[in-house]
GUBADREN-422631 format. One record per residue (C-alpha): residue in three letters; x negated, y negated, z negated. Coordinates in steps of 0.5 Angstrom, whole numbers, padded with zeros to 4 digits, always signed. Example, Ala and Ser with C-alpha at 12.3 -4.5 7.8 and 13.67 -1.06 7.14 Angstrom:
ala-0025+0009-0016 ser-0027+0002-0014 
//
This chain:
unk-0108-0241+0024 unk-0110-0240+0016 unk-0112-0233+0014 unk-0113-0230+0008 unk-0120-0227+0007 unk-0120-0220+0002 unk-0128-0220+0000 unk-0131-0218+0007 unk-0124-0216+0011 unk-0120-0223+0014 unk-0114-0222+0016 unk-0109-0227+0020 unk-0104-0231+0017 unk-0098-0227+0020 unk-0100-0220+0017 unk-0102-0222+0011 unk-0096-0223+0008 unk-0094-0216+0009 unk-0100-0213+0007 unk-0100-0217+0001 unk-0093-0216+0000 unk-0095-0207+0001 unk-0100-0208-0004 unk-0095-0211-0009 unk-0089-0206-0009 unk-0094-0200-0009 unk-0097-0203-0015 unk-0091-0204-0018 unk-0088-0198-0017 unk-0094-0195-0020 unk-0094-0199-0026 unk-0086-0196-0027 unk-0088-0189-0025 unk-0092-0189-0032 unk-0084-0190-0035 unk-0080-0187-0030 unk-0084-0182-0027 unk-0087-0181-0020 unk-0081-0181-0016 unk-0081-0189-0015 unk-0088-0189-0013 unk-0087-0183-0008 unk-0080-0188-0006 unk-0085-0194-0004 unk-0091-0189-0002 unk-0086-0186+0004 unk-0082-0191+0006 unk-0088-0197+0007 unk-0091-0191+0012 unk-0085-0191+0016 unk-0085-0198+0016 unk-0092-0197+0018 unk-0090-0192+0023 unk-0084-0195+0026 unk-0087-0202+0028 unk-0093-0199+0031 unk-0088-0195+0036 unk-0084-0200+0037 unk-0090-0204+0040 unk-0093-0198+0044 unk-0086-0196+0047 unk-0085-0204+0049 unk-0091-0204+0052 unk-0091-0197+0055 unk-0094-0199+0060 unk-0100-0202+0058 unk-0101-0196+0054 unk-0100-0190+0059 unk-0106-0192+0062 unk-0111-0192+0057 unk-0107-0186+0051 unk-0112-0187+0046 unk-0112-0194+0044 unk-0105-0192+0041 unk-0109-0190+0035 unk-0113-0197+0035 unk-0108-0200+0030 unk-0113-0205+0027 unk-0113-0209+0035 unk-0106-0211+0033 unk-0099-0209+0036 unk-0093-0208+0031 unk-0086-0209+0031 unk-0083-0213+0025 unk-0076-0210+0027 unk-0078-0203+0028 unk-0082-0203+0021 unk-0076-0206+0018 unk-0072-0201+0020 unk-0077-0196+0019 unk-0077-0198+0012 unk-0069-0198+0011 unk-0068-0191+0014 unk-0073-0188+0009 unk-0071-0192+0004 unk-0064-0190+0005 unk-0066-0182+0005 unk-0069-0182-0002 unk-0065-0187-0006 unk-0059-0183-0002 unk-0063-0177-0007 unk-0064-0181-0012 unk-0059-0187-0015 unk-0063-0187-0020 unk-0069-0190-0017 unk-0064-0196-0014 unk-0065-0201-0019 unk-0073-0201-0021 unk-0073-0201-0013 unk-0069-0207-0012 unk-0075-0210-0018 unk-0081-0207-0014 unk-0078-0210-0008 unk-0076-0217-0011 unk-0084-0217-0014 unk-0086-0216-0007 unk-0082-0220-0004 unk-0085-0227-0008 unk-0092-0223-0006 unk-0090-0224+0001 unk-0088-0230+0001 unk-0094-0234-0003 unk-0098-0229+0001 unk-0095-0234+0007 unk-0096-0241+0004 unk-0103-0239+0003 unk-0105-0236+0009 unk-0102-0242+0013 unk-0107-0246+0017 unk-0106-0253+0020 unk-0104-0249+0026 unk-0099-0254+0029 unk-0104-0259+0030 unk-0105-0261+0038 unk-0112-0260+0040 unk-0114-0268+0041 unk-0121-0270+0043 unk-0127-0265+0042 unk-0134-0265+0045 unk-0134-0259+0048 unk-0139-0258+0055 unk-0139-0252+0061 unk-0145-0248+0061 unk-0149-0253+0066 unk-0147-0259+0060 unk-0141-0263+0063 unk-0136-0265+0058 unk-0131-0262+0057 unk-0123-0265+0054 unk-0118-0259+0051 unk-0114-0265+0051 unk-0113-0264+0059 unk-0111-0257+0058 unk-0104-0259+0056 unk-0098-0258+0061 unk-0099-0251+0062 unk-0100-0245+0057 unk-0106-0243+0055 unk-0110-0237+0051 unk-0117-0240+0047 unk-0122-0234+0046 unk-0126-0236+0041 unk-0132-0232+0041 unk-0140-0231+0039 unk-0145-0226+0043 unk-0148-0224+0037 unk-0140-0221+0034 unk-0139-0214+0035 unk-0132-0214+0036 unk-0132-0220+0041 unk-0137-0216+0045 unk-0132-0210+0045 unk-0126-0214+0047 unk-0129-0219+0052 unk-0130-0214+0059 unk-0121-0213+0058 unk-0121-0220+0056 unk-0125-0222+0062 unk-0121-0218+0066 unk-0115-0220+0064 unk-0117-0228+0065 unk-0117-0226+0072 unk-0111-0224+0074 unk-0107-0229+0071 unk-0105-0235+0075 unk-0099-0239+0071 unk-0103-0238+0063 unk-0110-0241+0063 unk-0115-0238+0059 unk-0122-0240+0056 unk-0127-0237+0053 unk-0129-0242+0047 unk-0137-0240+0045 unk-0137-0242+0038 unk-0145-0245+0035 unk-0149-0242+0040 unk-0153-0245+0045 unk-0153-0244+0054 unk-0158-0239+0053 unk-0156-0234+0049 unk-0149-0234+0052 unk-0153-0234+0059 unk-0157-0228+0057 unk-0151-0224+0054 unk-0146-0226+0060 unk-0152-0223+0065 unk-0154-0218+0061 unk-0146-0215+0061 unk-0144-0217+0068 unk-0139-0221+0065 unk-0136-0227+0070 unk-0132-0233+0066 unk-0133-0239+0065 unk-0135-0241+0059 unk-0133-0247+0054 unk-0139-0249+0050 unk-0138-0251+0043 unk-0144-0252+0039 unk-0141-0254+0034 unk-0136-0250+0032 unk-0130-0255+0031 unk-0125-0251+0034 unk-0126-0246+0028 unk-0125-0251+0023 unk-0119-0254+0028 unk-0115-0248+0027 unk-0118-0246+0021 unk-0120-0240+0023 unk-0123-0236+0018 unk-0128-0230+0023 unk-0129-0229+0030 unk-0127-0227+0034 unk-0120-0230+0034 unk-0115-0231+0039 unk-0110-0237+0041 unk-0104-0237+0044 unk-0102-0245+0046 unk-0095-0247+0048 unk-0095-0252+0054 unk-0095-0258+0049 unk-0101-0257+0046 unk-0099-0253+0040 unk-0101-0247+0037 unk-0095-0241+0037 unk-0099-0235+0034 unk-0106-0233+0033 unk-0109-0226+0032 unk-0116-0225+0028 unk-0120-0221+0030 unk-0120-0215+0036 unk-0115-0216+0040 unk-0112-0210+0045 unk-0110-0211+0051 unk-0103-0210+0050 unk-0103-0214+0044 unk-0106-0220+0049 unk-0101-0218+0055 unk-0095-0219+0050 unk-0098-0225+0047 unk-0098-0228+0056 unk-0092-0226+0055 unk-0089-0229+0050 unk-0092-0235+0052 unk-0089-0235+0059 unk-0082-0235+0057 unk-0083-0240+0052 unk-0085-0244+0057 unk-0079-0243+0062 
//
């Protein structure tokens, strides 16, 4: 899946691209606004907000439904859900309002905008992971020790979970994960415990009421498979075995129901 890792913060290989190709515009524009005024910088600032506006309503109006049931988690914006599209558009419209206003901004924000996008693009080369590889043998067991082949789970769409009991944030996500797991019926999901042993995941799973069935990975080679860079991380598998899109850490149920889908469309 890549990843890029920025200190303690780890982001997935689909956002970082756009994170780093924000950052190099607003650096950019800085830089320029020392010699032509703050008026680019105040072009960059303003549309990459809308840009970050648009693409988080693109999302929660596609997924309305998921969202009217619990309001809040609109704010919840580090749990994933944007639209490139909407962004995109949202960065246009106010882009368009301010150079519309200023002309003479065109040319350094045509500039600012090649820098960031050769940001973006070795942001992408970067942070992309072996992420097409199919899973293959791995030894990994059920709770009670059977073993268990990932390589059996090919031929149906599946979502893997990877996830630690002592991870805050896969605490937070796994009661709506379980939920979610459980009224499924044509995508499977495994919950794939990463370095732990069957103790410590009975106690947790007991201790919050959970109900899964847990798939042991002492080891941590799923982690390493897909270059996974934190926990948790969730992955959306095509019915042939390969990766079709990840998402590093916290996921929100509306980002999770909308990666279901997808893959269920890819595989019909």
């Amino acid at each position: 899946m890549g990843g890029f890792a920025l200190g303690p913060f780890v982001f997935s290989a689909d956002r970082a691209p756009f994170l780093a190709a924000l950052l190099v515009l607003l650096v950019a524009t800085a830089i320029i606004a020392r010699r032509r005024g703050p008026a680019i910088a105040n072009w960059a600032g303003a549309a990459a907000l809308g840009a970050a506006l648009a693409a988080r309503l693109g999302f929660v109006l596609g997924n309305l439904d998921v969202y009217l049931a619990d309001p809040v988690s609109i704010l919840a914006f580090w749990q994933g859900g944007f639209s490139p599209a909407w962004g995109a558009a949202g960065f246009a419209a106010v882009s368009a309002w301010h150079l519309w206003r200023r002309p003479d901004l065109v040319g350094p924000a045509i500039v600012s905008l090649v820098f960031a996008f050769v940001g973006w693009n070795v942001t992408h080369q970067l942070a992309r992971g072996m992420d097409t590889t199919p899973l293959g043998d791995m030894a990994l067991a059920t709770l009670s020790g059977d073993p268990v082949s990932p390589a059996d789970w090919e031929g149906r769409p599946v979502v893997i979970n990877l996830w630690a009991s002592w991870c805050p944030p896969c605490r937070r996500e796994m009661p709506m994960m379980a939920e979610v797991a459980a009224g499924l019926t044509d995508v499977d999901m495994y919950f794939v415990n990463q370095g732990e042993g069957p103790e410590a995941v009975r106690r947790y799973l007991s201790r919050e009421d959970i109900v899964i069935a847990p798939v042991m990975d002492p080891g941590s080679q799923m982690m390493r498979h897909f270059a996974a860079m934190g926990l948790p991380a969730t992955l959306f598998i095509g019915a042939d075995g390969r990766l079709r899109a990840a998402h590093m850490g916290e996921i929100s149920r509306a980002h999770l129901l909308a990666g279901i889908r997808d893959l269920k469309e890819s595989h019909q």
